[in-house]
C-alpha positions as CSV (number, residue, x, y, z in Angstrom):
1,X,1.0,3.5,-10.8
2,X,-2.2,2.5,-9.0
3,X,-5.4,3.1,-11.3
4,X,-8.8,2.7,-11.0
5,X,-11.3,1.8,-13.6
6,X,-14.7,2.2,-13.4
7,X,-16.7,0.3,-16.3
8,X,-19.7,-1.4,-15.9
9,X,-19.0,-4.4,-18.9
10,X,-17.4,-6.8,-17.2
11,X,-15.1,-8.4,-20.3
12,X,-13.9,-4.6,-21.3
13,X,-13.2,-4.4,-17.2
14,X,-11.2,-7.7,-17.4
15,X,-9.4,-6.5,-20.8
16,X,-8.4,-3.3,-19.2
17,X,-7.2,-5.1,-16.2
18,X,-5.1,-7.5,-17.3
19,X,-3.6,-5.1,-20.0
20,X,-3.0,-2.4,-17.8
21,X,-1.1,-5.5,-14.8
22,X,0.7,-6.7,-17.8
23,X,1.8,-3.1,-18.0
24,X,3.2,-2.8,-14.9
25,X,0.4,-1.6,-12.9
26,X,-1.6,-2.2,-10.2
27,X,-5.2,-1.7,-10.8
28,X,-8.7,-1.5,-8.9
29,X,-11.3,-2.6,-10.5
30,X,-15.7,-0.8,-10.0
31,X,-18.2,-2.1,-11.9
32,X,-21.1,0.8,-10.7
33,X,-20.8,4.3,-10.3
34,X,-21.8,4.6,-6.9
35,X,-19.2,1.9,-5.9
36,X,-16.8,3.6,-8.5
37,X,-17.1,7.2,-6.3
38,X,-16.7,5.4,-3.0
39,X,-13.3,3.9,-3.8
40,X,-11.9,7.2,-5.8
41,X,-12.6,9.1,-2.9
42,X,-10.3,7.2,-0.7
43,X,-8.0,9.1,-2.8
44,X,-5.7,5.9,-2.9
45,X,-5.3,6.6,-7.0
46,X,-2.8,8.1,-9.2
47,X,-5.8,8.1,-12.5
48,X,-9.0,6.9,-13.2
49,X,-10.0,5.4,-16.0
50,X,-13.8,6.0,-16.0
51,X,-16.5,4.9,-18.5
52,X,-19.4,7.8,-19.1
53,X,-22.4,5.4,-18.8
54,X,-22.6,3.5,-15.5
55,X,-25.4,2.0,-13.6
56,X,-26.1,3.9,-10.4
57,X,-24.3,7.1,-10.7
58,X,-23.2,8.2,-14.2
59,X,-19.5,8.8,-15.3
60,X,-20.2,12.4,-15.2
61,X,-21.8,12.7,-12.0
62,X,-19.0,10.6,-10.4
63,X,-16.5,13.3,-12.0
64,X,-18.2,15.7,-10.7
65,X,-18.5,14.7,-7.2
66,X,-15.0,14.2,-6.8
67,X,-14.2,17.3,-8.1
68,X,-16.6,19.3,-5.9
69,X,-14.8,17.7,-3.0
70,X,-11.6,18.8,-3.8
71,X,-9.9,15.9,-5.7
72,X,-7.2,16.2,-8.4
73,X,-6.6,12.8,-9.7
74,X,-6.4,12.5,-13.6
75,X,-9.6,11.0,-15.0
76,X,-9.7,9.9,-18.1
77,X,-13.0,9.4,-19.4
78,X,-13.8,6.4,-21.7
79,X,-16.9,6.2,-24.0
80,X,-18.9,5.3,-27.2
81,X,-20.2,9.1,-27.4
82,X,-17.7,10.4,-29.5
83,X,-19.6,14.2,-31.2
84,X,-17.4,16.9,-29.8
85,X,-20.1,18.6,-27.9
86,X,-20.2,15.6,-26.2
87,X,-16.5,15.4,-25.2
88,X,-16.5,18.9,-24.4
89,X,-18.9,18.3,-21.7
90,X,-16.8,15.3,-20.1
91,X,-13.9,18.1,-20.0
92,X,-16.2,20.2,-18.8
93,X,-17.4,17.9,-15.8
94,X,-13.5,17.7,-14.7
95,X,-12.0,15.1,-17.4
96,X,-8.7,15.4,-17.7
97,X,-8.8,13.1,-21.1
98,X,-11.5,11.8,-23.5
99,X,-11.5,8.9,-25.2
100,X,-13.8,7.5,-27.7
101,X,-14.6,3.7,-27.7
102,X,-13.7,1.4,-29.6
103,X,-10.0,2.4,-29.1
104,X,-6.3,0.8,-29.1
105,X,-5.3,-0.3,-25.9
106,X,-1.7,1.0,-27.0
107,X,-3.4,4.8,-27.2
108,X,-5.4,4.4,-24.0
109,X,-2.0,3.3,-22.1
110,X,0.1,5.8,-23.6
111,X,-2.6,8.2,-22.5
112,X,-3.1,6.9,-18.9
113,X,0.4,7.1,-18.4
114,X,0.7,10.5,-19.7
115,X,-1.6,11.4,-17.3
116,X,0.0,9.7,-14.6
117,X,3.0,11.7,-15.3
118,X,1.2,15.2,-14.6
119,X,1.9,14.8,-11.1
120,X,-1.1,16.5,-9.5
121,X,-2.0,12.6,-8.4
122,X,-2.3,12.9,-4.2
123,X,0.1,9.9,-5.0
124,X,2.6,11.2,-6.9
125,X,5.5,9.9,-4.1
126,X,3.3,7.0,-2.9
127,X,6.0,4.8,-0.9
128,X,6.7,1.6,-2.7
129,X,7.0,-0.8,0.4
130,X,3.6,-1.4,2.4
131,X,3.7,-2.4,5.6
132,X,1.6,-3.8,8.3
133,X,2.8,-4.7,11.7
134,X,6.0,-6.5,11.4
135,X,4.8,-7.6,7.4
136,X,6.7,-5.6,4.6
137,X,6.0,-5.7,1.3
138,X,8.3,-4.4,-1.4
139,X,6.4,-3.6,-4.3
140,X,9.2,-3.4,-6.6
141,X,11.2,-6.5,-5.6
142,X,7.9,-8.1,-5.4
143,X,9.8,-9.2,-2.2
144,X,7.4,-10.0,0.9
145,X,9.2,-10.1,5.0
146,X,7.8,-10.5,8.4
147,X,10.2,-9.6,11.1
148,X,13.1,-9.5,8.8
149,X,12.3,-13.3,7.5
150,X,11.2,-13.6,3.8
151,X,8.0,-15.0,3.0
152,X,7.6,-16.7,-0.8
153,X,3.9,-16.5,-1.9
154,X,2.7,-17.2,-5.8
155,X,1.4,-14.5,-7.9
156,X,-2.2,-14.9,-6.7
157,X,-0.9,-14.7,-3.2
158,X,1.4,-11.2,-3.7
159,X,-2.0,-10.0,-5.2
160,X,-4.2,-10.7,-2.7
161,X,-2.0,-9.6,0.1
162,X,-1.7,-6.1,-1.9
163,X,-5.2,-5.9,-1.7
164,X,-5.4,-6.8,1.7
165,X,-2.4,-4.8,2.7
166,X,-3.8,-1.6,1.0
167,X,-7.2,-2.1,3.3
168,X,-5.1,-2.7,6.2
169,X,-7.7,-2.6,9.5
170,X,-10.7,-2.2,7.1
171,X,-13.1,-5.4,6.2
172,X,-12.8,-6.8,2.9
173,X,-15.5,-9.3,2.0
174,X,-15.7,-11.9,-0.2
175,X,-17.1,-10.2,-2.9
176,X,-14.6,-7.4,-2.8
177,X,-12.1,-10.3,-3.2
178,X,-13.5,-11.7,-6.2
179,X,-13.7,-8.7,-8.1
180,X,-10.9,-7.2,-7.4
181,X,-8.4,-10.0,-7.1
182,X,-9.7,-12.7,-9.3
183,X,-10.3,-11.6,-13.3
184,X,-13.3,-13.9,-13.7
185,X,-16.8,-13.7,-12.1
186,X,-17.4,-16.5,-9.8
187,X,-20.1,-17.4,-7.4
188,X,-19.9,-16.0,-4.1
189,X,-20.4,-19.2,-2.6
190,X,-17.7,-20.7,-4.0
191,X,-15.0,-21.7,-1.6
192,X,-11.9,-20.1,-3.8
193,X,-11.6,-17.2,-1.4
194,X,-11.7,-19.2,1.8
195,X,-8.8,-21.6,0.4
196,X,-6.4,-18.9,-0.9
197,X,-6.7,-16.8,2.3
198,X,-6.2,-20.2,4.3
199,X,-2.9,-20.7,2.3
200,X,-1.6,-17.4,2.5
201,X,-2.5,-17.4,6.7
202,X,0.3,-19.9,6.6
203,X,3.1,-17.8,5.2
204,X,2.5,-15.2,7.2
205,X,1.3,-16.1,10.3
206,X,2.4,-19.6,10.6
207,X,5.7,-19.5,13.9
208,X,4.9,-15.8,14.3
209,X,3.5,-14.8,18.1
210,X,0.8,-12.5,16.9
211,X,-1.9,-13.5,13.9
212,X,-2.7,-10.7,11.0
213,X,-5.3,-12.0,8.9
214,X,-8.5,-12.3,10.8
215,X,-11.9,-13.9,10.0
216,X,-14.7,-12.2,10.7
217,X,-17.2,-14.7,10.2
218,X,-20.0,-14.4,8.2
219,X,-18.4,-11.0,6.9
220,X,-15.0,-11.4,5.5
221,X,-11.6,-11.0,6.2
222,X,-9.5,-8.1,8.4
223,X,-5.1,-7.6,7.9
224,X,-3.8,-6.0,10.8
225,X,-2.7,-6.5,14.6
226,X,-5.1,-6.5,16.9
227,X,-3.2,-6.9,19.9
């Protein structure tokens, strides 16, 4: 599944993260509310995993928000208020599931995937190749092609092209990349970005006609054909 959590604790974002991979899934990662609403309602998302107190729009209010507009993604809703009043009102505010902190991570799998399984998610029969151009990627072979010819990347790379693949024709900046690719904080200045996305422009557009990755400079990164 693809998931989305929305915590605003960095270390419980990167626990989640890296439990939920390790799991088999692919996961987005918002460390604000307000960043948190903008990538649920791109409606991407088969749950949400999203944490009641957040810095620029509460859990709640996110919640909310989505469910005014008309989505049905599973939410479940993560925090340290635990009275029931206070979990009645995250069902009430369109929470599919509450659950209190601390907590097992076996419980809050079983439970994302139990949601997952509800299939009211707007990608219930997401398709399980991405494509782009003449680039495939087979999410379940972890196989990558361009124009029939297969491409071997490293983990980091299959990740980062995922990411970029999913964003196809949209600018993804460095900082997006950090967060959501890497597990760690690092600064943005750092060059890590710049190198990765240098070695993974030579699988994929090195002996091809027409480049995909772009560099907007100053700005980030683009994946798509611009021809």
């Amino acid at each position: 599944m693809h998931l989305l959590i929305v915590e605003d604790d960095r270390a419980a974002a990167d626990y989640l993260r890296q439990g939920l991979t390790e799991a088999g899934h692919v996961v987005d990662v918002a460390f604000d509310g307000e960043s948190g609403l903008m990538l649920a309602l791109e409606g991407r998302h088969d749950v949400l995993v999203v944490d009641r107190m957040l810095p620029r729009r509460d859990g709640l209010t996110l919640i909310r928000m989505l469910r005014a507009g008309g989505s049905t993604t599973p939410v479940l809703v993560l925090s340290a208020l635990g009275q029931v009043d206070q979990r009645v009102e995250g069902l009430r505010a369109g929470g599919d599931d509450y659950l209190v902190k601390p907590y097992a991570f076996s419980e809050l799998l079983a439970r994302v995937e139990a949601l997952g399984r509800r299939g009211h998610s707007p990608n219930a029969a997401a398709p399980s190749v991405l494509r782009v151009a003449d680039l495939e990627y087979d999410l379940e072979r972890r196989r990558v092609t361009r124009a029939g010819r297969l491409i071997r990347l490293q983990p980091r790379e299959l990740r980062l092209l995922e990411y970029l693949m999913r964003r196809a024709g949209r600018v993804v900046t460095r900082t997006m990349l950090l967060e959501q690719v890497w597990d760690l904080s690092f600064d943005p200045q750092t060059n890590v970005v710049d190198s990765q996305i240098s070695r993974l422009r030579a699988k994929i557009d090195r002996d091809f006609d027409r480049p995909l990755l772009h560099t907007l400079r100053g700005i980030g990164y683009r994946l798509g054909d611009e021809t």
